[in-house]
C-alpha positions as CSV (number, residue, x, y, z in Angstrom):
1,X,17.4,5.5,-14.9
2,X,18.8,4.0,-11.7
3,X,19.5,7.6,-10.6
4,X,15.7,7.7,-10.3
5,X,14.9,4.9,-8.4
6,X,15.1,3.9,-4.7
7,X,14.2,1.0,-2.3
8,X,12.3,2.4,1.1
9,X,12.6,0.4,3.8
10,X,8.8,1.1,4.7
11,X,6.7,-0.6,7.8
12,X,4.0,1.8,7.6
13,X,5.0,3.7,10.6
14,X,5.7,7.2,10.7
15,X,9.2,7.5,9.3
16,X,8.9,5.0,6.9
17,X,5.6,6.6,5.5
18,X,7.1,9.8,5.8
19,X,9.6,8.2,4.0
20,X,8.4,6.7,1.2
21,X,5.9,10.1,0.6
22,X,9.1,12.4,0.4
23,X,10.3,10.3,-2.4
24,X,7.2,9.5,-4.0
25,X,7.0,13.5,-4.2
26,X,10.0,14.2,-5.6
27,X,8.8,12.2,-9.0
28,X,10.9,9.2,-7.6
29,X,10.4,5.4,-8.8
30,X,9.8,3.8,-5.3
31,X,10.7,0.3,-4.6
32,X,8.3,-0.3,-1.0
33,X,9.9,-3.1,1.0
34,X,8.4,-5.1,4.4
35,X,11.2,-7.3,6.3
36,X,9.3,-10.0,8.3
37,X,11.6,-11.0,11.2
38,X,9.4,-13.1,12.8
39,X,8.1,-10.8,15.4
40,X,4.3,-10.5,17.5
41,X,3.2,-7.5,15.8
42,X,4.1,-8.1,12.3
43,X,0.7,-9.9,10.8
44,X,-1.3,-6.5,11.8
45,X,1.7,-4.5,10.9
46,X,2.0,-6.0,7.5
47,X,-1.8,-5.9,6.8
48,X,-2.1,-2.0,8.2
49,X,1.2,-1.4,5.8
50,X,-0.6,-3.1,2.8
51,X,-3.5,-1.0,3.1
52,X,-1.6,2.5,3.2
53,X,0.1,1.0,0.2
54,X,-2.6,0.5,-1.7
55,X,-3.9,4.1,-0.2
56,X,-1.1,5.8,-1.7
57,X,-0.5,3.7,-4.9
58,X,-4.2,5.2,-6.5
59,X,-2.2,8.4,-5.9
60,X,0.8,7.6,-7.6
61,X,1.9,5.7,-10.5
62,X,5.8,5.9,-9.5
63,X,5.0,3.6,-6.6
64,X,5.7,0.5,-7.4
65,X,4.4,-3.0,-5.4
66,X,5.3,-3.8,-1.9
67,X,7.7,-6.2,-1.6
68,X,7.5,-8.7,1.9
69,X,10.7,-10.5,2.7
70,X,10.9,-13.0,5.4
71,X,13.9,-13.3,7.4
72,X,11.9,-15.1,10.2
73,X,14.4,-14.8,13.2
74,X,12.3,-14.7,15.6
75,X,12.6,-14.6,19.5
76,X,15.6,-11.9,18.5
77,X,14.2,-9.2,21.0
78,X,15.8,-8.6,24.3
79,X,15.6,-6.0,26.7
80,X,18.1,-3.3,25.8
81,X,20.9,-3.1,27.4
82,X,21.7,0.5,26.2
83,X,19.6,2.2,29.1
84,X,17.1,3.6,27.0
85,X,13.3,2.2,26.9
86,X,13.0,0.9,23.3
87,X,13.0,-2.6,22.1
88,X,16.1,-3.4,20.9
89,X,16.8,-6.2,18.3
90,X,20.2,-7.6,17.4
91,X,22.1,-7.0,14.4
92,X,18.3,-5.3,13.4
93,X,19.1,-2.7,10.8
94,X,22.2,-5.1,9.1
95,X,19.3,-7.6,8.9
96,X,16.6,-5.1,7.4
97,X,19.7,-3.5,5.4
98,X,21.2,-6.5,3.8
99,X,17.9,-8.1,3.1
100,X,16.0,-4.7,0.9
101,X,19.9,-4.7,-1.1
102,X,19.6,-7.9,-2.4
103,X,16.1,-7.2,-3.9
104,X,16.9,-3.5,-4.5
105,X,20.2,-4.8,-6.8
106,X,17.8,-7.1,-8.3
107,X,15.7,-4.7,-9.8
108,X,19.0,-3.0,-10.9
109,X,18.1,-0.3,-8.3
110,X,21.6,1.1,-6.5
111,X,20.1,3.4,-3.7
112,X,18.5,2.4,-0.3
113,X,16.7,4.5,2.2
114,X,15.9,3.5,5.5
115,X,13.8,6.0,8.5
116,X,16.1,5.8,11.3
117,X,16.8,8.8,13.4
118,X,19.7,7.6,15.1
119,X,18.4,8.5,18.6
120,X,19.2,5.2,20.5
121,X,22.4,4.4,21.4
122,X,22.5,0.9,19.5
123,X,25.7,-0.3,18.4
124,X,24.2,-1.2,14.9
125,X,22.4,2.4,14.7
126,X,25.2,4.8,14.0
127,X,26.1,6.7,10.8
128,X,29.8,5.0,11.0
129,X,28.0,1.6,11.2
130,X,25.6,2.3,8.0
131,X,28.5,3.9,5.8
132,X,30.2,0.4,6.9
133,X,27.5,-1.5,5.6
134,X,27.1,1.1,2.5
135,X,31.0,0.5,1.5
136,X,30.6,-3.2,2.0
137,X,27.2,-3.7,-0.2
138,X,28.9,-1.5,-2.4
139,X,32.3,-4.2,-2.2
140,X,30.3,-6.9,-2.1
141,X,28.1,-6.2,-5.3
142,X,31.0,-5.0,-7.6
143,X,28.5,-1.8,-8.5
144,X,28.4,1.3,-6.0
145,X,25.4,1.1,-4.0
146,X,24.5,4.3,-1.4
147,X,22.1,4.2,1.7
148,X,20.3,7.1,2.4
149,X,19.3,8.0,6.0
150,X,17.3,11.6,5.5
151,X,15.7,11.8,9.1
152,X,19.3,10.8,10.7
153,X,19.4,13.3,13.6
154,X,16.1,14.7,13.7
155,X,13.4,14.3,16.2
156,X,10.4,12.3,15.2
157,X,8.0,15.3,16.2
158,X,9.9,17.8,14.1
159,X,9.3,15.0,11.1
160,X,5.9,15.1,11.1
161,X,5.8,19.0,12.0
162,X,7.3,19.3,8.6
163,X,5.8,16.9,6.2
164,X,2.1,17.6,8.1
165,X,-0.4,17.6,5.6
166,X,2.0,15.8,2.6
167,X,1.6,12.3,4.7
168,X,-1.5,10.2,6.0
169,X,-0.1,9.9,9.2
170,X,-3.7,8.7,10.2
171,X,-3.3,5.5,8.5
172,X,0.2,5.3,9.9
173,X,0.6,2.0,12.5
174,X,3.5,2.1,15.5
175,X,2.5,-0.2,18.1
176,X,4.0,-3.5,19.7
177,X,1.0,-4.6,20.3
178,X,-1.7,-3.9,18.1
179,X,-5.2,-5.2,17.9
180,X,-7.6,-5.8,15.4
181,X,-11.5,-4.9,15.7
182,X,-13.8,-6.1,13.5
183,X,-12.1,-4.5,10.3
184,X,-10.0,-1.9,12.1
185,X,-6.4,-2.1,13.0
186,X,-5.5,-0.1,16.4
187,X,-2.8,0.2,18.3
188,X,-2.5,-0.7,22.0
189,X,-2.0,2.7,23.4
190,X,0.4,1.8,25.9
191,X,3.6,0.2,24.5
192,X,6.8,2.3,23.7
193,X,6.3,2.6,19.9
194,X,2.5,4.2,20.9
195,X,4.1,6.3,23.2
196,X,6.2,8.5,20.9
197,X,4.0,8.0,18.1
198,X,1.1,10.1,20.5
199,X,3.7,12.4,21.3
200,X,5.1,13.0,17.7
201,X,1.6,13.2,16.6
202,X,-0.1,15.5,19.1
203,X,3.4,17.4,19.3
């Protein structure tokens, strides 16, 4: 049954919604886990990405709870040295990597997917670096473990081009700083993450 089941990395943004939809809709068990790390926007992000859980879990059974893990190394953002304008985070997706692959291996679960597109330049965001990580879990465990990276390559508009209409990307939250109003959740408009969500979106 392992074969069957899989642990999304899922923030409730539009790759990891995407995500976690693709697999839900292949008749996958889905394991949905939120890495706190300490940072600004997580207490909106977490409550926006509990929500769309519980959206999707009345429409399927397969989904099982979200899992929060908190890592809480905060003050771990820096301006990127890369030359690109993102926020970059140290040693971010070994963090968010190792973290899901204890729980995942916990639940006797032996597969791992995580959104990232592999756009930036980050020295922790390469294929070569996740197999690395992939063969070491894998080592580490005693059991052979496999991350899955479906979106690696791809643009973020050409994502949501192709699962539009499969995912609420609606209830989707990307924003570094968002803002809550009265009972509503909304994102800033002007930070980075906005940015290429708007763009992705209105594509």
């Amino acid at each position: 049954m392992s074969a069957h089941k899989i642990a999304v990395l899922f923030s409730g943004g539009v790759e990891s919604t995407t995500l976690l939809y693709m697999y839900l809709q292949r008749k996958e068990i889905v394991y949905p886990v939120y890495i706190k790390m300490g940072e600004s926007w997580e207490r909106l992000e977490l409550e926006n990405a509990l929500r769309l859980w519980q959206y999707t879990k009345s429409r399927y059974a397969s989904l099982r709870p979200l899992r929060v893990i908190n890592l809480q190394v905060s003050g771990a953002i820096r301006r990127s040295p890369y030359q690109v304008s993102e926020i970059f985070i140290p040693l971010r997706n070994m963090s968010l990597i190792t973290a899901c692959a204890l729980y995942a291996l916990s639940k006797k679960v032996r597969r791992l997917a995580i959104g990232s597109l592999g756009l930036y330049p980050f020295p922790d965001n390469s294929k070569s670096y996740i197999k690395e990580l992939e063969r070491l879990i894998s080592e580490g465990s005693g059991t052979a473990f496999s991350i899955e990276m479906p979106f690696f390559g791809l643009e973020k508009g050409k994502i949501v081009k192709e699962f539009y209409g499969k995912v609420p990307y609606h209830l989707t939250l990307s924003c570094a700083m968002p803002k809550k109003v009265g009972k509503k959740i909304l994102h800033c408009g002007k930070c980075i993450k906005c940015k290429e969500r708007q763009e992705a979106l209105l594509g």
